[in-house]
C-alpha positions, -999 to 999 in steps of 0.1 A, spaced: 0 0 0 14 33 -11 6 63 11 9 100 -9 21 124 13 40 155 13 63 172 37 36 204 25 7 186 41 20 193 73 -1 216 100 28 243 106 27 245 64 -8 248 58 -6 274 92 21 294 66 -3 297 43 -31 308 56 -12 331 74 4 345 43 -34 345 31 -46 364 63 -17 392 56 -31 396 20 -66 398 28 -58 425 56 -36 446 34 -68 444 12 -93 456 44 -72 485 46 -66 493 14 -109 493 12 -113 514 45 -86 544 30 -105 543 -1 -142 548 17 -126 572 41 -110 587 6 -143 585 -7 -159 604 24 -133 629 30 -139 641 -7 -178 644 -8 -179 664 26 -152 687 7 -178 689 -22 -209 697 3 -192 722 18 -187 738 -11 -224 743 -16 -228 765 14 -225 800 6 -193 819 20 -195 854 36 -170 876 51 -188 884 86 -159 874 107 -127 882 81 -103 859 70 -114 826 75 -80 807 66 -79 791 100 -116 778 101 -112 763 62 -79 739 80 -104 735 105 -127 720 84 -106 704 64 -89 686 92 -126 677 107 -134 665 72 -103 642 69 -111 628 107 -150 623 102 -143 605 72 -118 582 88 -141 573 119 -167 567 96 -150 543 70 -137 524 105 -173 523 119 -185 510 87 -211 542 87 -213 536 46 -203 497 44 -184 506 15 -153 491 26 -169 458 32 -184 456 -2 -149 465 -18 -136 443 4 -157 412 -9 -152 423 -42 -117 419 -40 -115 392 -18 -121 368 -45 -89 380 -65 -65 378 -40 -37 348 -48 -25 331 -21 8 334 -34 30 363 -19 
């Protein structure tokens, strides 16, 4: 009786592997999340851009970084907190295209 086996069927190898399949799929959960929070950060710039500016206060230099740093943080939380669950559908998109091979 002939037994095929190879030194590849081992646990610690197929353990390798999945690990090196883990590392590829999380790369690809964060590459989804910094395109939603991408995504996010770029249509609150457009719908602020809809409001109608006035000069009642002056120069408003400091209140547009403001704004623009609260844009880039809201958008971040948001992608992380799956507000949109565009990262997840990306995400399962993609999923299907990632190789197991490094």
């Amino acid at each position: 009786m002939r037994v095929n086996w190879s030194p590849g069927d081992l646990l610690p190898g197929k353990a390798e592997e999945l690990g090196r399949k883990s590392k590829a799929q999380e790369d690809l959960k964060d590459a989804a999340q910094q395109f939603e929070a991408l995504f996010l950060q770029i249509l609150l710039e457009e719908m602020r851009r809809t409001v109608p500016e006035n000069d009642l206060l002056g120069d408003r230099r400091a209140e547009k970084l403001f704004q623009s740093m609260l844009d880039q943080e809201l958008a971040l939380h948001s992608s992380q907190a799956q507000s949109l669950g565009l990262a997840k559908l990306i995400y399962e998109q993609m999923s299907r295209f990632v190789s197991d091979e490094d």
